[in-house]
C-alpha positions in Angstrom: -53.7 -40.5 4.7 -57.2 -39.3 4.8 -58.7 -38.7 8.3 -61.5 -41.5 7.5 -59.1 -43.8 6.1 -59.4 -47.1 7.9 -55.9 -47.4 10.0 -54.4 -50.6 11.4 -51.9 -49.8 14.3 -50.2 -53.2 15.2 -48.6 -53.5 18.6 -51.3 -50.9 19.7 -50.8 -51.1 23.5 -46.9 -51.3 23.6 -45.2 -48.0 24.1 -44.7 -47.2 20.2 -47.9 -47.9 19.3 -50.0 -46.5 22.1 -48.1 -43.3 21.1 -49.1 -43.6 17.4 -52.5 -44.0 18.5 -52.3 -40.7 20.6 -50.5 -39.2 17.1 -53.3 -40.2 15.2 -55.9 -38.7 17.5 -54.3 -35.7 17.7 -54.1 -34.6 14.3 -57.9 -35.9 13.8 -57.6 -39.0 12.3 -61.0 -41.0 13.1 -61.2 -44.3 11.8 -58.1 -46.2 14.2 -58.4 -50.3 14.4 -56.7 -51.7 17.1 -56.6 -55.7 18.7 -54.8 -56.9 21.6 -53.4 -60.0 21.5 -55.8 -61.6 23.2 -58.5 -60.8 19.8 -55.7 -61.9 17.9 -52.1 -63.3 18.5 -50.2 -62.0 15.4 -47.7 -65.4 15.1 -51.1 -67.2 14.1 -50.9 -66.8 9.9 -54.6 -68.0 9.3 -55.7 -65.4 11.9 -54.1 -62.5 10.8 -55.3 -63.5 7.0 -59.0 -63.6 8.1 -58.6 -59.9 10.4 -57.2 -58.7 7.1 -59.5 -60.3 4.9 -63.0 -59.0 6.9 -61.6 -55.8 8.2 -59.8 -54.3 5.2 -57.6 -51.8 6.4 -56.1 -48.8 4.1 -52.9 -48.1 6.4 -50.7 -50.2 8.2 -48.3 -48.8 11.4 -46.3 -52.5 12.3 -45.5 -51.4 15.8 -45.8 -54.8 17.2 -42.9 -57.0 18.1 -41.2 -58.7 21.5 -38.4 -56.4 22.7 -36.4 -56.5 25.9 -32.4 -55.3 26.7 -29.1 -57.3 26.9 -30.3 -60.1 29.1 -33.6 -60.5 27.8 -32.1 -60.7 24.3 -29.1 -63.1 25.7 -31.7 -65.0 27.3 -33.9 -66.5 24.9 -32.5 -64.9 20.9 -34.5 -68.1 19.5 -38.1 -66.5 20.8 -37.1 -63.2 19.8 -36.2 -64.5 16.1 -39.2 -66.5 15.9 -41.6 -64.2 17.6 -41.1 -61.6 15.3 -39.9 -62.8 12.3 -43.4 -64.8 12.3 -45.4 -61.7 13.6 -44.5 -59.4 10.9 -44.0 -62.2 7.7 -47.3 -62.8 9.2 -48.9 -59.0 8.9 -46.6 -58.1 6.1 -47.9 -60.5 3.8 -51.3 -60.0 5.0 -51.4 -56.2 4.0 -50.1 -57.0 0.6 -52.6 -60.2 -0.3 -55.1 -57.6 0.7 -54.4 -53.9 -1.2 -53.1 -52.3 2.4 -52.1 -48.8 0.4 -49.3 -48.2 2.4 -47.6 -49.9 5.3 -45.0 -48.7 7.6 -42.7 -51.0 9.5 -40.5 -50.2 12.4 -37.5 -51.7 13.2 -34.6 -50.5 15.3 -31.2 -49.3 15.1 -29.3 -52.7 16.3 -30.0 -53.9 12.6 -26.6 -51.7 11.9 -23.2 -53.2 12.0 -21.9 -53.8 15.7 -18.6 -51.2 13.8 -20.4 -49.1 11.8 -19.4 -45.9 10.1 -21.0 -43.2 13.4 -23.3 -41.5 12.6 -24.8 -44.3 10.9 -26.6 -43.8 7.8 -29.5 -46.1 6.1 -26.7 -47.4 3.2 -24.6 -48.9 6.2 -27.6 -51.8 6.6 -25.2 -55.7 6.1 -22.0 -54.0 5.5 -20.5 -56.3 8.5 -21.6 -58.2 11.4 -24.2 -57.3 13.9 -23.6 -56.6 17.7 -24.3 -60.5 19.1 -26.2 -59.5 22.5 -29.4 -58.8 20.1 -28.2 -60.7 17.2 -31.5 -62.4 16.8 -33.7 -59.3 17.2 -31.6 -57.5 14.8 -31.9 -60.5 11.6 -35.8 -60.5 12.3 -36.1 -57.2 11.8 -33.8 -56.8 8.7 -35.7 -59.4 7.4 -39.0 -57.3 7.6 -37.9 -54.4 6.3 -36.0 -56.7 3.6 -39.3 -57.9 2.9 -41.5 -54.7 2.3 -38.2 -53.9 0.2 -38.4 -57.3 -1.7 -42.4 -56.5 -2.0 -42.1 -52.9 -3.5 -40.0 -54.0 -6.4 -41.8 -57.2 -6.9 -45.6 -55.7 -6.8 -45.4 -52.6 -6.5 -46.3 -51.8 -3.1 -46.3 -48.9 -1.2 -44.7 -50.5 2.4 -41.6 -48.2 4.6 -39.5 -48.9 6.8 -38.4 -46.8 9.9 -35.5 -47.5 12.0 -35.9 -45.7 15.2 -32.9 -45.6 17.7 -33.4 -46.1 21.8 -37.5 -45.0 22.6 -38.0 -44.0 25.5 -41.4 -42.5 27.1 -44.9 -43.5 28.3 -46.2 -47.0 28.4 -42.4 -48.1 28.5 -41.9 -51.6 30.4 -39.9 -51.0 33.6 -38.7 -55.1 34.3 -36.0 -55.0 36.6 -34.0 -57.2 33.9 -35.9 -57.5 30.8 -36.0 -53.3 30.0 -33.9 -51.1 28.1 -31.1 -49.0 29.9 -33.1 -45.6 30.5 -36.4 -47.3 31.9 -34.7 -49.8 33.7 -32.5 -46.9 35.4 -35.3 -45.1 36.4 -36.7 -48.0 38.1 -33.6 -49.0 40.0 -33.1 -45.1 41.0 -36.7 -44.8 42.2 -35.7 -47.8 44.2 -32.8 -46.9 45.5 -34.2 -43.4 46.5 -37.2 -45.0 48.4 -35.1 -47.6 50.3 -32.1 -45.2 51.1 -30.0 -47.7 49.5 -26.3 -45.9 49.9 -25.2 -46.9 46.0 -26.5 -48.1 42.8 -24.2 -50.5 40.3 -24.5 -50.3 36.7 -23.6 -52.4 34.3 -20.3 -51.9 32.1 -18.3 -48.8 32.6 -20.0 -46.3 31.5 -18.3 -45.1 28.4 -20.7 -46.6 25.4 -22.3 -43.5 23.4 -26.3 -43.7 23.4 -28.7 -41.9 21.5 -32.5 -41.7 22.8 -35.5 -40.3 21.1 -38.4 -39.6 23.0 -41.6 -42.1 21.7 -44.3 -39.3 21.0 -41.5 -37.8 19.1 -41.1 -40.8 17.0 -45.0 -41.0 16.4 -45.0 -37.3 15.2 -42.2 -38.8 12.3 -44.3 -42.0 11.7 -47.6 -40.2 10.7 -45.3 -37.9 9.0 -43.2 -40.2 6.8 -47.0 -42.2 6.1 -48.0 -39.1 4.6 -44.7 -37.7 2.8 -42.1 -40.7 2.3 -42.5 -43.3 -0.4 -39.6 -45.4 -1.0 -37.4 -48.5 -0.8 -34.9 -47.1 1.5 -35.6 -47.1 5.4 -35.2 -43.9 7.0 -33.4 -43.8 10.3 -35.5 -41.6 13.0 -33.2 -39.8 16.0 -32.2 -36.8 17.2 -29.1 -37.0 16.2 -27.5 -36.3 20.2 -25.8 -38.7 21.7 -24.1 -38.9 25.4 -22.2 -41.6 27.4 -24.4 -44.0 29.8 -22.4 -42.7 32.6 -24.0 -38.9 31.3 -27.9 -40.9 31.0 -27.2 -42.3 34.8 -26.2 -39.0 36.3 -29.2 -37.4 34.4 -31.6 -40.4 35.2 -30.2 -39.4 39.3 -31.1 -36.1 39.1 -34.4 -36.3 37.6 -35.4 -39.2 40.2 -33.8 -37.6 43.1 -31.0 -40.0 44.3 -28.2 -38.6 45.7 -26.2 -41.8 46.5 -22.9 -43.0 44.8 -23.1 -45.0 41.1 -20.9 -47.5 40.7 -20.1 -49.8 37.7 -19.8 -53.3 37.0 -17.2 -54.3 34.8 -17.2 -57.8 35.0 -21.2 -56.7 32.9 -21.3 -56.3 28.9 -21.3 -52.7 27.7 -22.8 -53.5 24.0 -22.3 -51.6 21.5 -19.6 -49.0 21.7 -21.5 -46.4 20.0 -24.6 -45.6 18.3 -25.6 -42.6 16.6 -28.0 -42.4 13.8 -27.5 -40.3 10.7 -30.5 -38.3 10.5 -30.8 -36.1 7.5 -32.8 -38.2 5.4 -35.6 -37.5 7.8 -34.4 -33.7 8.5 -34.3 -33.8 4.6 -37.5 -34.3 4.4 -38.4 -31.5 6.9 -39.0 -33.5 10.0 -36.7 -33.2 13.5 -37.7 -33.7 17.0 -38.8 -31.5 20.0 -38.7 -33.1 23.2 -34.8 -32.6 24.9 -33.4 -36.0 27.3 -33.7 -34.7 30.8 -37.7 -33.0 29.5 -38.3 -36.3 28.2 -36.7 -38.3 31.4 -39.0 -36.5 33.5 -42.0 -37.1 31.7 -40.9 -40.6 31.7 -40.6 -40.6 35.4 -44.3 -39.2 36.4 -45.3 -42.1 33.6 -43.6 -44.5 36.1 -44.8 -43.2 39.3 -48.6 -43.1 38.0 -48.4 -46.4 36.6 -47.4 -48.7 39.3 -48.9 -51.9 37.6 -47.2 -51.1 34.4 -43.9 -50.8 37.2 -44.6 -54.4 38.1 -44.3 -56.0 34.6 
């Protein structure tokens, strides 16, 4: 990508966009086009044709989408399909009716087989059935990455797909209930410390295997792959480490400062048994992280504590 290249980052104030924004900045790009959803809601077809129409961009980063955990996803899975599925059809097409030179998409790992091969590598993608506590997140986002695919070999586009495993990191969303495991334990430690509280519970038992990649991390692999990786393929983006949630708690403990006792629910879902991505397509191509979990945690945990509205959400 040229540094003046006009660049559309989709999703912009979310915690995987915001950090491809910083990405961007850092390595000088100049020319960075942003909305929030209150310029333009992305489910609305004829207004994402006319952004793309008068603005024109050159690159596309598709960081946009609803996300939540287990309860949000078991919740309401018929918003999550529709909200996204229509969001990215919506941009997708878009960028190719317009000459977008290269789009990225980003997915997540839960679009792999609830029993797949460990570590799991890009080929696994529909070889059996998907883990059903985010059964509707995962088919929306095969079907955008399906879709760029579809698009390459039909017109020749340029449009990847990244599947990132567990992000964690600033501008995370710290609901008590609608997070992901490692912001949602930060919040309920922080708690817990401040209110003396005597235990915390978890849900499950403890023993599912969890991988976690660090968000800036992840936008230092975007900007990369945007400028190095053509191809139908998605590429999965990790560190390759993974550790039990009992192991994330204890570390989430220490880095907050609670000293109580953890105790776990049982009767609550533990998801997937284990997810580790295969990552040497991306370490292939010369790419690997640099931020370590309990570095990354504590970053995470001043973003918390100097963000108190962001806290609230």
């Amino acid at each position: 990508m040229e540094k003046e290249a006009k660049i559309y980052v989709a999703g912009h104030r979310g915690m995987v966009g915001s950090a491809i924004v910083r990405e961007l900045q850092r390595q000088g790009y100049t020319n960075i086009l942003t909305r929030t959803h209150a310029e333009l809601d992305l489910t609305d077809q004829k207004a994402v044709n006319e952004f793309f129409e008068q603005e024109k961009p050159d690159y596309v980063f598709l960081a946009a989408a609803k996300v939540g955990g287990i309860v949000a996803n078991s919740e309401a899975p018929a918003d999550f399909m529709w909200i996204n599925m229509t969001l990215e059809m919506n941009v997708i097409n878009a960028a190719w009716k317009n000459g977008v030179r290269k789009l990225q998409f980003l997915g997540s790992s839960c679009i792999y087989p609830r029993l797949a091969p460990q570590p799991m590598p890009e080929s696994c993608l529909l070889t059996s059935s998907l883990e059903q506590t985010n059964e509707a997140y995962a088919l929306a986002k095969i079907s955008g990455l399906k879709y760029c695919e579809y698009l390459n070999r039909q017109y020749g586009t340029d449009f990847i797909s990244v599947m990132p495993t567990n992000l964690y990191g600033p501008n995370d969303n710290y609901h008590p209930t609608h997070s992901h495991v490692l912001p949602a334990l930060i919040r309920r430690f922080h708690e817990a410390k401040e209110s003396g509280a005597e235990s915390v519970t978890c849900w499950g038992d403890g023993s599912p295997l969890r991988e976690f990649l660090y968000v800036d991390d992840l936008a230092n692999l975007c900007v990369f792959l945007m400028n190095n990786y053509s191809g139908n393929e998605t590429v999965n983006a990790g560190t390759g480490k993974e550790l039990s949630i009992k192991e994330l708690t204890e570390t989430v403990a220490k880095v907050v400062g609670y000293e109580g006792k953890i105790e776990w629910d049982t009767t609550r879902p533990n998801g997937t048994p284990r997810k580790l991505l295969d990552v040497s397509k991306a370490t292939a191509l010369g790419w690997t992280y640099s931020t370590e979990l309990e570095e990354g945690i504590r970053l995470s945990y001043a973003d918390f504590l100097s963000s108190p509205m962001r806290a609230e959400r």
